[in-house]
NUMILO-535630 format. One record per residue (C-alpha): x, y, z. Coordinates in steps of 0.25 Angstrom, whole numbers, padded with zeros to 4 digits, always signed. Layout:
! residues N
   east  north     up
      X      Y      Z
...
! end
This chain:
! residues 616
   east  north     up
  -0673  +0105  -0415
  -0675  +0115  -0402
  -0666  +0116  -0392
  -0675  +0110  -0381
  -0678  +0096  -0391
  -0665  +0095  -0392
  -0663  +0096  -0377
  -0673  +0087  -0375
  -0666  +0077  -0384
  -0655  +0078  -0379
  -0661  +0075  -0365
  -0651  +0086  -0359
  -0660  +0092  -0350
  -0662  +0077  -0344
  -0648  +0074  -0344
  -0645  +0086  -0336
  -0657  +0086  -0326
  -0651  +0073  -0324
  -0637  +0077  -0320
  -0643  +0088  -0312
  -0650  +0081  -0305
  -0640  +0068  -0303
  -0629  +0077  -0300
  -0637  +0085  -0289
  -0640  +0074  -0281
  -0625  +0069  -0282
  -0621  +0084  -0277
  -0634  +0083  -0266
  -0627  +0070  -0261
  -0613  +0076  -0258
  -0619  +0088  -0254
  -0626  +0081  -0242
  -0611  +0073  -0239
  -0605  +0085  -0240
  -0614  +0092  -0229
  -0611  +0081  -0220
  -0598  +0084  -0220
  -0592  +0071  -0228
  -0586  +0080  -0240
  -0580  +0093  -0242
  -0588  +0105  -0246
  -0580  +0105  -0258
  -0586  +0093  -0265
  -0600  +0097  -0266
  -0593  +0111  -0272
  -0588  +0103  -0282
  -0597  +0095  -0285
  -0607  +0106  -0288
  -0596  +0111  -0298
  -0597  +0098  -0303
  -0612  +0096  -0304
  -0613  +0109  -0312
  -0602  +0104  -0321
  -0609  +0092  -0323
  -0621  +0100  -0330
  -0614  +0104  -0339
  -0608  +0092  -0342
  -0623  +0085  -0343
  -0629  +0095  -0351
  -0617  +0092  -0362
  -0621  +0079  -0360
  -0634  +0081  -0362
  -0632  +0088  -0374
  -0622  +0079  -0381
  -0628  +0064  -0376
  -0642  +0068  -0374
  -0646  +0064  -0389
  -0647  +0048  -0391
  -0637  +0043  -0401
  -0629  +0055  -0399
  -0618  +0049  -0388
  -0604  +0052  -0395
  -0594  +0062  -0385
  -0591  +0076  -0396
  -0579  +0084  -0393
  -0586  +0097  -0392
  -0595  +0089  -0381
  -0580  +0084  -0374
  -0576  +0099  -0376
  -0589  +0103  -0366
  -0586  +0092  -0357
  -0572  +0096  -0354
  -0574  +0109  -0354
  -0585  +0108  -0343
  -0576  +0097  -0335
  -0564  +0107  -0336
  -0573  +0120  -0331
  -0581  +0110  -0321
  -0569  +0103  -0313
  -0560  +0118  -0314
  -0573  +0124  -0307
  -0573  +0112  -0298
  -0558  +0112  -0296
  -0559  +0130  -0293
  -0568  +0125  -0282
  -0561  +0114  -0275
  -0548  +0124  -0277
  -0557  +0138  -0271
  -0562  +0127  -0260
  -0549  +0123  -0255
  -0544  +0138  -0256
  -0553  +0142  -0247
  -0550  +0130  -0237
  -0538  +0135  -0236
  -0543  +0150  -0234
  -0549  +0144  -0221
  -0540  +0136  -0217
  -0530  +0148  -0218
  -0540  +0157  -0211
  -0542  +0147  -0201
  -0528  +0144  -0199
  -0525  +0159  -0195
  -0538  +0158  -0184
  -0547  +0165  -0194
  -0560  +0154  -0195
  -0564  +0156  -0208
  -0579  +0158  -0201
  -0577  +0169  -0192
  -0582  +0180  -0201
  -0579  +0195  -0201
  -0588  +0206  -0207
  -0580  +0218  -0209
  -0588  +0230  -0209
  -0592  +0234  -0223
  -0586  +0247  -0229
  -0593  +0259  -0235
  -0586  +0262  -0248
  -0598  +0272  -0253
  -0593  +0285  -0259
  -0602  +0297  -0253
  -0609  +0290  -0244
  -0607  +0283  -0231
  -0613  +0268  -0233
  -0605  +0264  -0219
  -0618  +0262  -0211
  -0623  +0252  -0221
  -0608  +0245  -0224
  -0609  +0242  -0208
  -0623  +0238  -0209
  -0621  +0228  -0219
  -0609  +0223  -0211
  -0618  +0221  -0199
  -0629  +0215  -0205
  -0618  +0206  -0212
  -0612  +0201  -0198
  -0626  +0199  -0193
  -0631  +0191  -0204
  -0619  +0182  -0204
  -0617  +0180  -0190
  -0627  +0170  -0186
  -0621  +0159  -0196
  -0615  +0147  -0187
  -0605  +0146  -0197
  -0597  +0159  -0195
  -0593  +0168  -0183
  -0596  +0180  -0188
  -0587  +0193  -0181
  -0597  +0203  -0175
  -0597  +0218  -0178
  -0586  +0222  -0169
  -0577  +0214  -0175
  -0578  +0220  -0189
  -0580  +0234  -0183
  -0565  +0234  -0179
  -0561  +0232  -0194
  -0572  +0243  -0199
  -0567  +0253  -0211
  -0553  +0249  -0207
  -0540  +0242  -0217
  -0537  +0229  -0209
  -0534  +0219  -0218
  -0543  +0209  -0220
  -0534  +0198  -0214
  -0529  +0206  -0202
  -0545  +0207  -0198
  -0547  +0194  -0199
  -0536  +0189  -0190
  -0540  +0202  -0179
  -0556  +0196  -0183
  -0551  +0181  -0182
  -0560  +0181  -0197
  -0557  +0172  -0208
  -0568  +0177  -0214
  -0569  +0191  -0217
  -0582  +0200  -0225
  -0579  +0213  -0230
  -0587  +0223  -0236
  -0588  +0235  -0245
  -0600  +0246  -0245
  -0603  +0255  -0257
  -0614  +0262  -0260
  -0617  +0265  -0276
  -0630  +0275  -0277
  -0642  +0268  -0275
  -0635  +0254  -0272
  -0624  +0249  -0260
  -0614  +0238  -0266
  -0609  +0229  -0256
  -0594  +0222  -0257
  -0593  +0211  -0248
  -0578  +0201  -0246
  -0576  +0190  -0240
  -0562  +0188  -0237
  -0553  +0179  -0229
  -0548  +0183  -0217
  -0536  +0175  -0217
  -0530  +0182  -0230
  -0538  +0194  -0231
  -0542  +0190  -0246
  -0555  +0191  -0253
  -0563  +0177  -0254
  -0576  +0183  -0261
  -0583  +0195  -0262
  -0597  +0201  -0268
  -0603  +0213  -0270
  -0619  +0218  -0268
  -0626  +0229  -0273
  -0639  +0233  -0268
  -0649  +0245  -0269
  -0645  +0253  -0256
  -0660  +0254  -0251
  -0658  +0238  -0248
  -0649  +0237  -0240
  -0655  +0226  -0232
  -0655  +0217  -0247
  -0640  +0221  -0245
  -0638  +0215  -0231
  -0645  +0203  -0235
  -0637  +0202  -0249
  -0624  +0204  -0243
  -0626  +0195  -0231
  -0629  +0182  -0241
  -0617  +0187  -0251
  -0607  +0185  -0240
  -0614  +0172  -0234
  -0612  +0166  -0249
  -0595  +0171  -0248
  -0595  +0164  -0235
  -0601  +0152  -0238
  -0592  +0152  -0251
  -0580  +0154  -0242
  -0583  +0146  -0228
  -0592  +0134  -0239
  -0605  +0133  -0231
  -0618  +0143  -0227
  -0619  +0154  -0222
  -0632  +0158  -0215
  -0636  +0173  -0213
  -0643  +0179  -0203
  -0655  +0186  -0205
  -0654  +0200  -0205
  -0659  +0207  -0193
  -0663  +0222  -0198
  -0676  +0225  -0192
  -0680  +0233  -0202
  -0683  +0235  -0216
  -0681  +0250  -0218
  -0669  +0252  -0222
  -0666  +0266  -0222
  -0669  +0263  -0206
  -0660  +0252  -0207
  -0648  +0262  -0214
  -0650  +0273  -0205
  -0648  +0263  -0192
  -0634  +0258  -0200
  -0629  +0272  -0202
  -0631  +0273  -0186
  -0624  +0263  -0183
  -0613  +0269  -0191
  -0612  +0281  -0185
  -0614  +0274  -0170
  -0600  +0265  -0174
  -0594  +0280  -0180
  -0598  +0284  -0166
  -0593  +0274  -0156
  -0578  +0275  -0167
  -0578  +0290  -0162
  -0580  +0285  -0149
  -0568  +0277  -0150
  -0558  +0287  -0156
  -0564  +0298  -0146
  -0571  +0307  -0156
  -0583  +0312  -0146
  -0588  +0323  -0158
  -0589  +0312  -0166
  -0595  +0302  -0157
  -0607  +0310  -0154
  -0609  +0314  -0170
  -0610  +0299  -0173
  -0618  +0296  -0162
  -0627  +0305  -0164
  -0628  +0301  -0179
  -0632  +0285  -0176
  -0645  +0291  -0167
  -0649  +0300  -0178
  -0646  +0288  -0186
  -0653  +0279  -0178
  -0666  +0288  -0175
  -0668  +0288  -0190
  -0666  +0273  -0190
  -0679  +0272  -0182
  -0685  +0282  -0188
  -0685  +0276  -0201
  -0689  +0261  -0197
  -0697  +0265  -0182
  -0698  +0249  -0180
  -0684  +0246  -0180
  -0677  +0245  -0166
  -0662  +0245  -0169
  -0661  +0261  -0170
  -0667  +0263  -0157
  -0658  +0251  -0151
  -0645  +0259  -0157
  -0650  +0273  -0153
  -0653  +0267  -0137
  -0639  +0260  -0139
  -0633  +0273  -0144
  -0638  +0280  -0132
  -0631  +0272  -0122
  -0619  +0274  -0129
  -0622  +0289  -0127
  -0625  +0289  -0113
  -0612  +0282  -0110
  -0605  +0295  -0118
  -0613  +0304  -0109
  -0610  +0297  -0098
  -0596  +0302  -0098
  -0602  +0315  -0094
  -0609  +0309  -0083
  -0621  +0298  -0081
  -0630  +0309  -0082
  -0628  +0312  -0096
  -0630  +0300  -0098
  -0644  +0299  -0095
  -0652  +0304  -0106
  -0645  +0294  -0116
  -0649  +0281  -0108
  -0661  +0285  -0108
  -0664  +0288  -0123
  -0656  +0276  -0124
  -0666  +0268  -0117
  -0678  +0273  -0125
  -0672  +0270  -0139
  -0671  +0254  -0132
  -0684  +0253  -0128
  -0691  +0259  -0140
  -0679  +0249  -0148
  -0686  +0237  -0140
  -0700  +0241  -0141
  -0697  +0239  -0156
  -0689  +0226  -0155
  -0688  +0220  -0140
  -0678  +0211  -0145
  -0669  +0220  -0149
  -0657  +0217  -0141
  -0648  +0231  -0147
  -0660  +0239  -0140
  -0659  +0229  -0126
  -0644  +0232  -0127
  -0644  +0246  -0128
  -0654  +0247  -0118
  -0647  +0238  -0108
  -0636  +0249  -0110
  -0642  +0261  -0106
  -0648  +0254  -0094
  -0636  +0250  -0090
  -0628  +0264  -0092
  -0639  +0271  -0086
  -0637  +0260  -0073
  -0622  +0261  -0072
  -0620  +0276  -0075
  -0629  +0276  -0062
  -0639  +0285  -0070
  -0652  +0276  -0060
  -0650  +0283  -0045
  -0659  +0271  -0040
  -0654  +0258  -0037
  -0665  +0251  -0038
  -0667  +0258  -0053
  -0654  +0257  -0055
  -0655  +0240  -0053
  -0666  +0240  -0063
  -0658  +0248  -0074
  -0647  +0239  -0073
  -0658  +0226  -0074
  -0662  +0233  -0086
  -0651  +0234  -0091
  -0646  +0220  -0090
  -0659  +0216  -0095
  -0658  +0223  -0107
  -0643  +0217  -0109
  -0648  +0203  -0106
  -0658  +0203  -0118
  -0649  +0210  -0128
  -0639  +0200  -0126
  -0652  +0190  -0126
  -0658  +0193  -0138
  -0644  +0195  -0145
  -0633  +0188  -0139
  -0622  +0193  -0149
  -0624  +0208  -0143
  -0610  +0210  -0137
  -0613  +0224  -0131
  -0624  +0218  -0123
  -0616  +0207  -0117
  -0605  +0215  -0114
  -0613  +0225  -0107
  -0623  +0214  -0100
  -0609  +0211  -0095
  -0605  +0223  -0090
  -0619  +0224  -0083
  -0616  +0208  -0076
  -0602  +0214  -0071
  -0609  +0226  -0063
  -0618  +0217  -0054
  -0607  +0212  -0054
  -0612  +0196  -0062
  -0600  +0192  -0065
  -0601  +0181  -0072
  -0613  +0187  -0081
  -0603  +0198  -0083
  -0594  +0188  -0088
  -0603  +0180  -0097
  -0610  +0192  -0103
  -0594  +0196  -0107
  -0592  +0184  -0114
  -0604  +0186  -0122
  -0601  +0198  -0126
  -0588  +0193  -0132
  -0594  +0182  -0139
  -0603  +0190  -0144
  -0594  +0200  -0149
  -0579  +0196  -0150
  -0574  +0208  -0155
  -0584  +0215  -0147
  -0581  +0231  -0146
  -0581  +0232  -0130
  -0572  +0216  -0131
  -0563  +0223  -0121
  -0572  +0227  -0110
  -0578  +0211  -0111
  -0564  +0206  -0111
  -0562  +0214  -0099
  -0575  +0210  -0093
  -0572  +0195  -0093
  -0560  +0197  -0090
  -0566  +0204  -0078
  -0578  +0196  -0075
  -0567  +0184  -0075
  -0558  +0188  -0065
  -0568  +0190  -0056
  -0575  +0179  -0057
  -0561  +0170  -0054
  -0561  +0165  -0067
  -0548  +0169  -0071
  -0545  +0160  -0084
  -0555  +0169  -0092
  -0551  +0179  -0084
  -0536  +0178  -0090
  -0543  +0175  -0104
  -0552  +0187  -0105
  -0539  +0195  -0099
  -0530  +0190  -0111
  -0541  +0191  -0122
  -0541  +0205  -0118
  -0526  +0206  -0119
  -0524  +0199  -0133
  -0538  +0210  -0139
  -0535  +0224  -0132
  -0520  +0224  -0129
  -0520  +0239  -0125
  -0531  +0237  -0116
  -0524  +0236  -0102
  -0535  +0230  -0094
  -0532  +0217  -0102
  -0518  +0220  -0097
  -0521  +0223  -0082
  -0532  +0209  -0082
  -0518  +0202  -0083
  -0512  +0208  -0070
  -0525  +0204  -0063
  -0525  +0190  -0067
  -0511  +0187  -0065
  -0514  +0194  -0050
  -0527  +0185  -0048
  -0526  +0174  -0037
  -0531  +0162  -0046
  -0525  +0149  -0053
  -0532  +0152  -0067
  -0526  +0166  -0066
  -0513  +0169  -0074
  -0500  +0162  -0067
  -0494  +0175  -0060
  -0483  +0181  -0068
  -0476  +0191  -0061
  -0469  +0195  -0075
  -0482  +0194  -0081
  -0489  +0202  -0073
  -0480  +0214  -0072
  -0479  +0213  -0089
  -0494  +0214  -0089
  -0494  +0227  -0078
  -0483  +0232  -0088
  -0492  +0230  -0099
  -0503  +0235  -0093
  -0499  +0247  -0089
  -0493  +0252  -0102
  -0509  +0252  -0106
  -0514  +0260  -0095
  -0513  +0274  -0096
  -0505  +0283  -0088
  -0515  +0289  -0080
  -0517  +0276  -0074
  -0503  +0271  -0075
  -0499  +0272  -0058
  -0512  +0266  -0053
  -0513  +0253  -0062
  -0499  +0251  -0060
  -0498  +0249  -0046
  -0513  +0240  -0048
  -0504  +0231  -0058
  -0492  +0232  -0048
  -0503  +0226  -0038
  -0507  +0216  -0047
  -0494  +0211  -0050
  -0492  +0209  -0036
  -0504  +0198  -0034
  -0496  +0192  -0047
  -0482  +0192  -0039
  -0490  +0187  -0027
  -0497  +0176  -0035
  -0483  +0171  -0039
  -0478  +0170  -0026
  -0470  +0183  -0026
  -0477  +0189  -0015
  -0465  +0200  -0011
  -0464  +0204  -0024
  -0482  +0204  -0023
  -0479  +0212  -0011
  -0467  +0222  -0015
  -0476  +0226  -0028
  -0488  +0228  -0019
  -0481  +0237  -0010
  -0476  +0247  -0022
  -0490  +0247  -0027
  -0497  +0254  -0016
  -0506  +0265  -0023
  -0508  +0279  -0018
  -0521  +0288  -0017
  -0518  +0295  -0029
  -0517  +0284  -0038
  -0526  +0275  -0034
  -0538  +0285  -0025
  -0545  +0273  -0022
  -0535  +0263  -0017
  -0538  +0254  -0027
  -0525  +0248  -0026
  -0527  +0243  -0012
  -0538  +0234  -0016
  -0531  +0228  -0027
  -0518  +0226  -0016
  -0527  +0220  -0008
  -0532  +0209  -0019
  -0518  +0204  -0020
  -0513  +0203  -0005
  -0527  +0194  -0001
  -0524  +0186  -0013
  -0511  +0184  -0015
  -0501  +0190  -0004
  -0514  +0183  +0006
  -0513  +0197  +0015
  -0528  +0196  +0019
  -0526  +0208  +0029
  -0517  +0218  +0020
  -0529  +0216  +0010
  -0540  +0219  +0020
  -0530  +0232  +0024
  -0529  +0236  +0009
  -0544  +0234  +0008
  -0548  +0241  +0019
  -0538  +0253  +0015
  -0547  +0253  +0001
  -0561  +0252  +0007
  -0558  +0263  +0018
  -0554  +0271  +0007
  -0565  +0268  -0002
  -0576  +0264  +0006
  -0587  +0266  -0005
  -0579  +0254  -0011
  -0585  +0244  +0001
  -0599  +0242  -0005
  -0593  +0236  -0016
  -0584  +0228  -0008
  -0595  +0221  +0002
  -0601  +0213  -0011
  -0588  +0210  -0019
  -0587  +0195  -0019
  -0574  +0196  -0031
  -0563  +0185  -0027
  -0555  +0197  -0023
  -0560  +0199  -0008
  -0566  +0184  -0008
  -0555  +0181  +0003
  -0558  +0193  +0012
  -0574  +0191  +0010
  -0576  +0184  +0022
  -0565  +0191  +0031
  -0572  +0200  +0041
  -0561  +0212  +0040
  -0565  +0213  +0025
  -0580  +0213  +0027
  -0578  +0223  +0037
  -0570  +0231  +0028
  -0579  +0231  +0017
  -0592  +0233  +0025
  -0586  +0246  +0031
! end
């Protein structure tokens, strides 16, 4: 008898089909309660394991029953079933135990303030012998974070966030607590002849251990195949580690050579190479590197003429040129800005949406307006329009652009908008947390706050700073002033508080600059000792803190003397004599004075001695 008669016979395949479909409806049906939330995830896990099981337990069924007449249980037939019960309910039983082993994984992570969703993306590492394949580990990287950072189920860390942790030997624990991760993706690069294997972990930040890993290898003229690969291998060891989708992104290349594509990444590499020399103060090598990413780039556009990201990085390169030259004087400055310029415009004549190209543009405009390099006021009003333009729809057409609302805001605080200054800050953090320049933006708000009376951010921004850059001694001096300040929200005054934070202060201020900032701080403390009722001691401090013209030239100091004896000792006339002493010493000063509307001088705005003083 054949093998299909006897199938046939036996009616297995109808028995089967039966179960199959039967069982899937039953799975359907949980599948929908689960989704809505009634049961666990774990259940519908299960019950696939079960379901599978249960083919094989219909097809001995099947096999053994199928035939009339033929209904009697064997032993070799109770020796199957047993067997597939044993192997289905201990596969079952692994994924109930690898589910709960996980939960408690998270919960862990989550215990020690690292959500289980907040993703980190080390850069990858270049492990090739002979050959440097860094350009393309930090490509994929990138093209990793992008991909994954539009998913509403995951915050995924930006660039500079992993950058701080690039080719270093952190463990992987310690960087998620500095990164707040608990999810951490690490990677290896290694290229093998005519092929680039990639190794890719995902690892637990709370304990620093592997949860999965995978490995790819692809030809190495398709690289974009491996971008995409890469990015759906590690959404499948999310979604097997956080139980639910994970959606990717497109990718956003804008081209399909990708020989223009590898020469672009090999820039970029030599640009960060460039701006690490920087750092460490390696000029030699800061101009080789530069040098190299423009070569780099040219060949970029040579190779794929279409494609504006080249341009957009050589006019972004120029800008950080000119502000290198401009150490020399504006001058040399000049020619940068305006190759700068021509490599943006011919970058948005390719692609007017590009925002990299309006950013870099927006910056050489506004170098070129503040190095005073446009003798014509009225050209000089239209640079700095352009400019802010240009910033305007960078941070329009990509809102997660840092660098662009950072410098927007920078742009607001010269007019000076305030509060646009202060919002465009914010952005710039929100965009970027671990944001390069996080400092300056720190500083800013802090600023922007404090002026604008709003002395609750004010002390939060101040204490931010504190808590990330600890040896930065602006975020030390921002203390002094806002225990001086004259407002209910401002910090109860402390005068032990306040000379620990001078002390503090001025251990991170160096020498040269040691005498002036500490009789400013000694000042500073006296508006605390006045605001707590300890006017003689405000005034004995005062008196021992008069400056002379060869530390402070300008008379500084007697501005700042003046601040605290109209608010605080309420000496209206010794401030108007402290003013009138500065101003007569630096008239040039009282243009700027006629216009200030800062709470400072808002008591003496309307006081006809003051207007006259500052009129001249």
């Amino acid at each position: 008898m054949s093998t299909w008669k006897e199938l046939k016979e036996r009616r297995l395949v109808q028995i089967v089909a039966s179960y199959a479909v039967a069982g899937w409806v039953v799975v359907s049906i949980f599948g929908e309660v689960i989704d809505r939330g009634v049961l666990p995830e774990i259940v519908y896990r299960v019950l696939l394991v079960l379901y599978f099981g249960g083919f094989l337990v219909a097809l001995i069924a099947g096999w053994f029953h199928g035939e009339k007449g033929n209904q009697q249980f064997t032993k070799f037939e109770v020796g199957l079933l047993v067997v597939v019960a044993l192997g289905t309910f201990g596969i079952a039983g692994k994924t109930v135990q690898s589910h709960y082993s996980t939960e408690a994984r998270r919960e862990a992570g989550e215990a020690l303030g690292l959500p289980v969703r907040t993703v980190a993306v080390l850069y990858f590492r270049d492990q090739t012998r002979g050959e440097d394949f860094s350009y393309l580990a930090d490509g994929l990287t990138e093209s990793l974070i992008d991909q994954l950072s539009e998913n509403q189920g995951l915050t995924v860390l930006t660039t500079s966030a992993s950058a701080q942790f690039r080719d270093s030997n952190v463990p992987f624990d310690s960087i998620a607590k500095v990164l707040k991760a608990g999810t951490i993706v690490d990677g290896v690069v290694e290229g093998r002849g005519d092929a680039v294997r990639v190794n890719v972990s995902l690892i637990d930040g709370a304990s620093g251990t592997d949860l999965n890993r995978e490995t790819l290898e692809r030809p190495a003229d398709d690289l974009f195949a491996l971008q995409e690969d890469l990015a759906r291998e590690v959404s499948t060891l999310l979604r097997s580690w956080l139980g639910e989708e994970i959606q990717l992104r497109q990718v956003r290349r804008g081209t399909d050579d990708v020989a223009a594509w590898a020469l672009f990444q090999r820039g970029e590499r030599k640009r960060e190479e460039g701006e690490i020399a920087l750092r460490n103060g390696d000029r030699e090598e800061v101009v080789e590197a530069f040098r190299a990413a423009d070569s780099l780039y040219a060949e970029a556009e040579m190779a794929d003429p279409n494609w504006a990201p080249p341009l957009s990085s050589r006019a972004s390169l120029a800008a950080r040129w000119a502000q290198l030259s401009a150490r020399q004087g504006p001058a040399e400055a000049e020619g940068w800005l305006n190759a700068g310029v021509a490599y943006a415009d011919r970058a948005l004549n390719l692609d007017s949406r590009s925002a990299d190209a309006h950013l870099a543009r927006g910056s050489l405009e506004y170098f070129r307006w503040r190095m005073g390099l446009v003798a014509n006021p009225s050209e000089a009003d239209q640079t700095y329009d352009r400019a802010k333009a240009d910033l305007e729809e960078a941070t329009r057409l990509d809102s997660r652009l840092a660098d662009a609302w950072n410098l927007l805001s920078v742009l607001l605080s010269e007019e000076p908008d305030l509060v646009g200054a202060n919002l465009a800050a914010r952005r710039a953090l929100e965009a970027d947390e671990f944001y390069q320049a996080a400092s300056e933006v720190l500083l800013r708000l802090y600023a922007t706050s404090y002026d604008l009376e709003n002395m609750r951010d004010a002390v939060q921004y101040c204490d931010q700073g504190r808590d990330r850059y600890p040896r930065n001694a602006s975020f030390r001096e921002c203390r002094l002033w806002l225990l001086s300040a004259p407002y209910p929200q401002a910090p109860a005054p402390d005068p032990d508080e306040a000379w620990e934070a001078l002390t503090g202060y001025l251990r991170l201020v160096p020498p040269q600059f040691q005498e002036f900032e500490s009789l400013k701080g000694n000042i500073l403390v006296a508006g605390v000792l006045a605001r707590a009722q300890l006017a003689d001691s405000a005034q004995a401090v005062l008196s021992r803190s008069r400056s002379t013209l060869a530390v402070d030239p300008e008379m500084e100091l007697l501005g700042l003397e003046a601040l605290i004896r109209l608010h605080h000792l309420d000496e209206r006339d010794e401030a108007l004599n402290l003013l009138r002493t500065y101003l007569t010493t630096n008239p040039e000063h009282r243009a700027g004075w006629q216009w200030t509307s800062h709470w400072w001088w808002r008591p003496l705005q309307t006081d006809p001695s003051f207007r006259a003083l500052v009129e001249g």
